[in-house]
C-alpha positions in Angstrom: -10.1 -16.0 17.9 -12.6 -13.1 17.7 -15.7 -12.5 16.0 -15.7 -9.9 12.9 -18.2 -6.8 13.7 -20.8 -7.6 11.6 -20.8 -11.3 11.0 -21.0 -14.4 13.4 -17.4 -15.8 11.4 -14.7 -15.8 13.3 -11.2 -14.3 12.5 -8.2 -16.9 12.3 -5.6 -14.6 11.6 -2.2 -15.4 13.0 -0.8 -14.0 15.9 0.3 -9.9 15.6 4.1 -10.8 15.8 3.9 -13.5 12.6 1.4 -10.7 10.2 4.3 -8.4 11.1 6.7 -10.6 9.7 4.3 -11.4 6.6 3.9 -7.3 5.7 7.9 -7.6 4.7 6.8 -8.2 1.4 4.0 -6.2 0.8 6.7 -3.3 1.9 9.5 -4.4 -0.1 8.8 -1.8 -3.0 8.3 1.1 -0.6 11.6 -0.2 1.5 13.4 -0.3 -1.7 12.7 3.4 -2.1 14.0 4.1 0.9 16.8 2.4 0.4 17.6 4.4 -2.7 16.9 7.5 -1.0 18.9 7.2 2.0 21.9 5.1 1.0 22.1 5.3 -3.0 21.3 1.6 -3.6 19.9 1.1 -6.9 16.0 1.2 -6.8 15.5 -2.5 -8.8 18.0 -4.3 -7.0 17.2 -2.9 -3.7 13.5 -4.4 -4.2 14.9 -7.6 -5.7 16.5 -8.3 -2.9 14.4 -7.3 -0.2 11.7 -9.1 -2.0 13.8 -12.5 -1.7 14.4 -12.0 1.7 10.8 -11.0 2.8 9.7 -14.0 0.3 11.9 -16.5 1.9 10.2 -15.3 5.6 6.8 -16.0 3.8 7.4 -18.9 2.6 8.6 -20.2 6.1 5.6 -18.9 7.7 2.9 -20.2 5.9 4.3 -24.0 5.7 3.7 -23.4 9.8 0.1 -22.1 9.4 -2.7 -24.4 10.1 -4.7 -24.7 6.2 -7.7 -22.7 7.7 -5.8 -19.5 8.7 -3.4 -20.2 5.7 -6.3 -19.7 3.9 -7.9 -16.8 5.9 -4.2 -15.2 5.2 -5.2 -15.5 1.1 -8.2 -14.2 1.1 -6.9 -11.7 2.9 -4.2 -11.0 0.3 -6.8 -10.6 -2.2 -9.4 -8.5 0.0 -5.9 -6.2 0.5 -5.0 -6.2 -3.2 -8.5 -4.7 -4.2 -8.9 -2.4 -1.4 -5.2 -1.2 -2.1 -5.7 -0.6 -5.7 -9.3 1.4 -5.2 -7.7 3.7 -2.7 -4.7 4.3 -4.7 -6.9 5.9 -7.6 -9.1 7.3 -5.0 -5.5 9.1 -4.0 -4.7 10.3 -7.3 -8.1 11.3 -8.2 -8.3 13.0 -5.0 -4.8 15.1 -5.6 -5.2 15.9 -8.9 -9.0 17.2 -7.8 -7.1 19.5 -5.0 -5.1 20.7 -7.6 -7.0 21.6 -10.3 -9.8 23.3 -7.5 -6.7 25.6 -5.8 -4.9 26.4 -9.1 -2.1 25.0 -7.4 1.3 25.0 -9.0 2.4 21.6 -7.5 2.9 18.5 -10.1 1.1 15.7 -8.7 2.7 13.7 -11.2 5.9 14.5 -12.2 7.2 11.9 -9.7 5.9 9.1 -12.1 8.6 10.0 -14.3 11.1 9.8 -11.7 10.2 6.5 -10.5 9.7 5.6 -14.3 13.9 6.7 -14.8 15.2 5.0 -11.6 14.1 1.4 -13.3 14.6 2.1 -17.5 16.8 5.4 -17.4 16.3 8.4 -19.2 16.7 6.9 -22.7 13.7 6.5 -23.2 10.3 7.8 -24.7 8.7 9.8 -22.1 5.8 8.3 -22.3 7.3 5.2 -21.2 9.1 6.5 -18.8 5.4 7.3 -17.1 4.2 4.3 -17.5 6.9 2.8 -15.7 6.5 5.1 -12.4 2.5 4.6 -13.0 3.1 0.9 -12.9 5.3 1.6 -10.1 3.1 3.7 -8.1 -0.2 1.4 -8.6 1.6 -1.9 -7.3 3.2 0.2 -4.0 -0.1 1.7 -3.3 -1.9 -2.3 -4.0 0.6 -3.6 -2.1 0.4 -1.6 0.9 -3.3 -2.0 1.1 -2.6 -5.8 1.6 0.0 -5.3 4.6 -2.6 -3.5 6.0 -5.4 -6.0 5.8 -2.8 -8.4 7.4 -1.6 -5.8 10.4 -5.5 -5.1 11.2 -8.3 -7.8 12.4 -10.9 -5.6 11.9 -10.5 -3.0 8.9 -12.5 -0.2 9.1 -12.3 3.7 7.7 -10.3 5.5 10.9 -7.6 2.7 11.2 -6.9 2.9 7.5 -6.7 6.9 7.9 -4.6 6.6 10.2 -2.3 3.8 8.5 -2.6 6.7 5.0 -1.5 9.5 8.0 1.5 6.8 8.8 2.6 6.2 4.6 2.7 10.4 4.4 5.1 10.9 7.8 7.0 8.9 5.9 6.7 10.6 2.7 7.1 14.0 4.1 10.5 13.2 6.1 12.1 12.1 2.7 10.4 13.2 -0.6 11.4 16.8 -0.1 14.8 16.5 0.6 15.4 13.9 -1.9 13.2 15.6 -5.0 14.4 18.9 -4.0 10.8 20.2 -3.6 10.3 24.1 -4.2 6.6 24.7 -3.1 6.9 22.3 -0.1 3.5 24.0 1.8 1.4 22.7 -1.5 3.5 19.5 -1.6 2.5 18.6 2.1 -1.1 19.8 1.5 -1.9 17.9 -1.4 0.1 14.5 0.1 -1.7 14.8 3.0 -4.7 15.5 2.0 -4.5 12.2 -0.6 -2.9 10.1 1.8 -6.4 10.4 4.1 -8.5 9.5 1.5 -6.4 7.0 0.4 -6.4 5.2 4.1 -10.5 6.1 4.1 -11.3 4.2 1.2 -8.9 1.4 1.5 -10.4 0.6 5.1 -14.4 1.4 3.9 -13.3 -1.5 1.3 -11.4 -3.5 2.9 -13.8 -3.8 5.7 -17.2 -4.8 3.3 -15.1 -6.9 1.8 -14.1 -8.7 5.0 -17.5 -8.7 6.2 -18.9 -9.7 2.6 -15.7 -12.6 2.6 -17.3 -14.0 6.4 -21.0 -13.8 5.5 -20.1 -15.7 2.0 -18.3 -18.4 4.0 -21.1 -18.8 6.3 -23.1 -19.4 3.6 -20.9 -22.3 1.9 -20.8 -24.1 5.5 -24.5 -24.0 6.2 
């Protein structure tokens, strides 16, 4: 075990190989995607079933955690799930700023509404359409904050750049093929640049939060 920079506390994280296995689920919405993309497979059932899958490996890994690093593991969930969410709006926010500042021409949003019809179809109000993709979006963003506070001991601002640097190599080998993308040098400018702030604030949270988590602890045992 190693101490957390910081704090006294100690980290009782599993071992590297069993948090890889425990970030299946956290990626099941983003794999789905892929899955859609690249073979076809419907975009609901793809998650469905990768989430059963990636549930079932959960479930067999934490009945074999010791109840102290089972609980490290959901505090760490939560500590993920805030972080996540905060630098997913600090994405959006940070897009739609680039945006408006560079009169680009590039919709930051229009791919709400494509997510939105992969799950309820077209035959629907548009505004509902949105908020399905928004939903959508949110909960992928959320969700891989928390396989990142699983994968990393030690969060902190340049590891979760560099895990936003990771999410947009992977957005920028599929998204244009697959949406057809016309003004593909704003595209990549804008993802990028959101995909780094995104990573920055999820690890600035993520790591006070850790550090906040330890020092609280501390104080409950002494």
């Amino acid at each position: 075990m190693e101490p957390e920079h910081g704090s006294t506390r100690t980290i009782d994280l599993p071992r590297l190989r069993l948090r890889v296995l425990l970030i299946g689920l956290p990626f099941a919405g983003g794999a789905g995607l892929v899955l859609h993309i690249l073979a076809g497979a419907s975009l609901a059932l793809g998650i469905a079933g990768l989430a059963v899958v990636a549930a079932a490996v959960w479930i067999v890994v934490a009945v074999h955690l010791r109840p102290e690093m089972r609980r490290t593991v959901y505090r760490r969930l939560r500590v993920g799930a805030v972080a996540g969410l905060m630098g997913t709006v600090a994405y959006d926010f940070a897009r739609y700023g680039l945006v408006s500042v560079f009169s680009m021409s590039f919709q930051p949003f229009h791919v709400f509404s494509v997510f939105g019809e992969l799950f309820v179809g077209p035959n629907h109000a548009a505004a509902v359409v949105f908020a399905v993709g928004l939903v959508y979006h949110l909960s992928n963003g959320t969700l891989f904050g928390i396989a990142y506070t699983l994968v990393f001991r030690r969060p902190a601002w340049w590891t979760g750049v560099l895990w936003g640097i990771g999410l947009e190599l992977c957005m920028a080998m599929l998204y244009p093929s697959w949406l057809r993308i016309q003004m593909l040098g704003e595209f990549l400018e804008v993802s990028a640049f959101g995909h780094v702030v995104y990573g920055g604030v999820l690890g600035l949270v993520a790591r006070a939060l850790v550090v906040r988590g330890g020092s609280v602890e501390m104080a409950r045992e002494g």
